[in-house]
C-alpha positions, 0 to 999 in steps of 0.5 A: 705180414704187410699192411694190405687187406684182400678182399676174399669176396670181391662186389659183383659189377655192376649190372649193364644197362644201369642208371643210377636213379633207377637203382636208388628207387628200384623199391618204389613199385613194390612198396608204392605207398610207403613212406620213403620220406618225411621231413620232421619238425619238433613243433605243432606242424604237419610234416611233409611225407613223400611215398615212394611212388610220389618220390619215383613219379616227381623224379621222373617228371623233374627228368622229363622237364629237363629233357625239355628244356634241350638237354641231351645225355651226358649235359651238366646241371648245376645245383644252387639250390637250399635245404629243400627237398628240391635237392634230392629231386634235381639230383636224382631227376638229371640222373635219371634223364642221362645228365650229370648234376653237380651239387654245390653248397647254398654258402658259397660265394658269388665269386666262387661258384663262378671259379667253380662254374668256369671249371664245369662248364654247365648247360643249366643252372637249378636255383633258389632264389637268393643263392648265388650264381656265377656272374655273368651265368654260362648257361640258361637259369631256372628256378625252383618254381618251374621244377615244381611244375616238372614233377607233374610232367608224364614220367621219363623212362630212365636212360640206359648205359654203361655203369662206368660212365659219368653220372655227377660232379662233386668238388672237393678242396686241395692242397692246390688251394683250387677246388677240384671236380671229383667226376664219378660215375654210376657204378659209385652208387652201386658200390654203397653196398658195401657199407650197408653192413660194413657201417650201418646195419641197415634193413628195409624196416629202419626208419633213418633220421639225418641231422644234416641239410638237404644240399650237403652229399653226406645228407644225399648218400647215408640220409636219402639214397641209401635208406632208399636204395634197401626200402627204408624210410628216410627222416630228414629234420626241418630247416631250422631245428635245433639240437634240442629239436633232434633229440626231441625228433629222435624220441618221437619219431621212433629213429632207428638208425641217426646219422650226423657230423660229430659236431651235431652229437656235441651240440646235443650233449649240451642238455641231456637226451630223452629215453631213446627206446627204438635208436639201435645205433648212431652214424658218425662221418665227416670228421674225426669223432672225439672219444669223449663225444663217444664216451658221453653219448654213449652213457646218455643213450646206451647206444653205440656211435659207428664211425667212418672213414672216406672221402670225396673221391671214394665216400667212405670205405673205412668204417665200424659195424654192429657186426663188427664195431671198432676197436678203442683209438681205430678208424674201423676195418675195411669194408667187405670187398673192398682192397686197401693199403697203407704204403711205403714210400716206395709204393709197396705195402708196409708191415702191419703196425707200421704208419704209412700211406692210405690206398685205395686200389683203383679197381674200387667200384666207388673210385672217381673217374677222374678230377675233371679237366685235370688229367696231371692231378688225377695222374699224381693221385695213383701210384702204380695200382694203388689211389693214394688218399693223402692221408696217413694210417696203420694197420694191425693185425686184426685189420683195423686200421688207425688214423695216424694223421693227415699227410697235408694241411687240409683243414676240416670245418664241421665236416667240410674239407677246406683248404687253407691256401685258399682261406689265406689268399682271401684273409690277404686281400685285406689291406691290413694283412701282410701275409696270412696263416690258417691252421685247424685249432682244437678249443676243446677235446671234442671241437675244433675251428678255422684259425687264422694267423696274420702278420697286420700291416699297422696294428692289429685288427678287431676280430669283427672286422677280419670276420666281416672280411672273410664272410664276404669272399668265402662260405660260411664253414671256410671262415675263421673263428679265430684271429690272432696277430703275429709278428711272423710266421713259423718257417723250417730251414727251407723256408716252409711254413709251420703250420705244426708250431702255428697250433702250438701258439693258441693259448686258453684264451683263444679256447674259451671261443666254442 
């Protein structure tokens, strides 16, 4: 038998006209007064709480202003904005008046959200104050202030169309070291469904807490859009909670469903969680969650992690369920209606058990359009009908499939896909630094950080000082935690680097940094 999973009930299309914001508060005019969010604090403040007719009338108002403004359908918006609810309101409200937002992380740099803008070419730029913005900006800036004042504004009816065409723009990191724009269209939405039983097993009754940040698309689509989507309510923690914060959060605010990065479960675990009586389940995605992670949240909270598999291009497609929970060492099964494959490199499908490469087919109602502006990579990703995610698995005879490693070099820095050509030419602009290596480098068995390998141009250099260096040019989660000079890097026979034999030369001293 081959490695190729069929699916028997293939997703309906999508319905035509469709508008993705419509679909995702298609809810709110029968369940006007529920709760659809509240954002959630450990302390002694109020929370602030958004109804569903409040969250559809402020989308529509957000897409009238924008309207306003002179934008026409089909227009670009840059996102620079924080851990707010503004985020969600700016995304779903260019949506809904035909335009196509594009979110951006609040970390990143002034130099590279001009690269990043250059590559999208925007017509308005939504920012916080204090966010960095392309230098000099492309396009008109407004602030958050007067999209506040758009919320108010008579209510946009929301534009029509096709389903295939384009509805945002997320960026994703290559091989290439350049970031990508990963165009998708409105259909992606409706394509989510297949993960609502596939992954979380989630009903209009649940209320769904997310441990991450508003302007993170992880947040957007498994902590807001999709609760929204099926009538649930959304919990998003306030801006600054702790890890203590969130198990408080999870035993107060009656959390059924808690989704987060496996990073945030390992943090929790440092102090032991509180009863749980409601939590009937955890989500986990963005990285790989290490089994003891697993092992011990499960003993603590008697209740199960659900994991899944995805990516930028596709969100997750990958995953285990309460209906059908993973088996020990597997990623999960396939998600009902979708057609994956693990391929040979002659493209055809490789026996079951065997390791080889993970496709997507490119019927995928959740598929990238393309990579903008770059129709040769978008080209090189297919491989006759079959979209090829880079990344290597197998598949048994149950159908789950395991993850058998990544077929590049990509690193993943709490969640985040980082590419390491891009860390390197920015450590070796230090001129201290002859030439620069960076490696993902596991501590623990649940952690794992950005390394950084350099060959000094004199002496070694002071960690704070190569920190200092990376933070000015990159974001946050794209710096090194670890430093460690070297007198050369490890190279193959044709003069390829190692990056296998640069993880091998971390010793315990280096793993005491978490």
């Amino acid at each position: 038998m081959i490695s190729e999973l069929t699916p028997s009930s293939p997703l309906a299309p999508a319905p035509t006209p469709f508008n993705m914001a419509e679909y995702v508060l298609q809810h709110a005019d029968r369940l006007g007064d529920k709760v659809a969010l509240r954002i959630v604090s450990a302390g002694t403040e109020g929370a602030a709480t958004w109804t569903y007719a409040q969250l559809e009338r402020a989308v529509r108002g957000v897409a009238t202003g924008l309207l306003n403004h002179g934008l026409q359908p089909g227009d670009r918006v840059l996102l620079r904005l924080g851990n707010t609810v503004d985020f969600p309101l700016g995304f779903l409200g260019a949506i809904a008046a035909g335009l196509v937002p594009i979110p951006s992380s609040s970390q990143l740099t002034q130099s590279e959200i001009t690269r990043m803008a250059d590559l999208v070419s925007p017509a308005l730029i939504i920012a916080d104050p204090g966010i960095a913005l392309p230098a000099p900006a492309p396009c008109k800036v407004i602030d958050t202030e007067t999209l506040h004042s758009f919320a108010d504004l008579p209510p946009a009816p929301y534009h029509q169309g096709s389903p295939e065409r384009p509805a945002y723009i997320i960026f994703t990191s290559g091989t290439s070291g350049q970031a990508r724009a990963v165009l998708h269209a409105h259909r992606a939405i409706w394509a989510r469904q297949m993960m609502w039983d596939g992954w979380y097993g989630i009903t209009e009754g649940d209320r769904v807490m997310h441990a991450g940040a508003f302007n993170w698309t992880y947040t957007l689509g498994t902590g807001l859009m999709d609760p929204w989507s099926v009538g649930a309510t959304a919990l998003i923690p306030a801006a600054g909670s702790t890890p203590d914060d969130l198990s408080t959060l999870l035993s107060r605010k009656n959390v059924t469903i808690f989704a987060a990065a496996p990073g945030v479960y390992r943090q929790m675990l440092k102090n032991d969680l509180p009863a749980l009586p409601n939590l009937r389940h955890g989500l986990s995605a963005g990285e790989k969650l290490p089994d003891v992670t697993r092992a011990r949240w499960e003993e603590q909270s008697d209740t199960p992690i659900h994991e899944a598999f995805g990516m930028s291009e596709c969100s997750t497609f990958i995953s285990g369920s309460p209906a059908r929970p993973s088996p020990d060492g597997a990623l999960g099964f396939g998600q009902a209606g979708r057609h994956l494959a693990v391929l040979g490199a002659d493209g055809a499908p490789v026996p079951l058990g065997t390791a080889g490469t993970l496709a997507i087919h490119r019927r995928d109602p959740g598929l990238m359009l393309e990579y903008l502006n770059a129709p040769e990579a978008t080209a090189a990703k297919f491989q006759g009908d079959w979209f090829l995610t880079g990344d290597s698995a197998s598949m048994s005879e149950t159908g789950a499939f395991t993850y058998e490693g990544r077929s590049d070099d990509i690193m993943n820095a709490g969640g985040y896909r980082v590419s390491p050509i891009e860390v390197e030419a920015v450590m070796a602009q230090h001129p201290g630094i002859s030439e620069a290596a960076c490696v993902e480098v596991s501590v623990k068995a649940d952690a794992s950080v950005i390394g950084c390998f350099y060959i000094p141009t004199e002496a070694p250099l002071s960690d704070d000082e190569l920190s200092r260096h990376a933070h000015a040019l990159l974001a946050h989660y794209k710096c090194p935690r670890l430093f460690r000079p070297v007198d050369s890097l490890p190279r193959s026979t044709n003069n390829k680097l190692s990056r296998a034999t640069l993880r091998l030369l971390v010793d315990q001293t280096d793993k005491d940094i978490t």
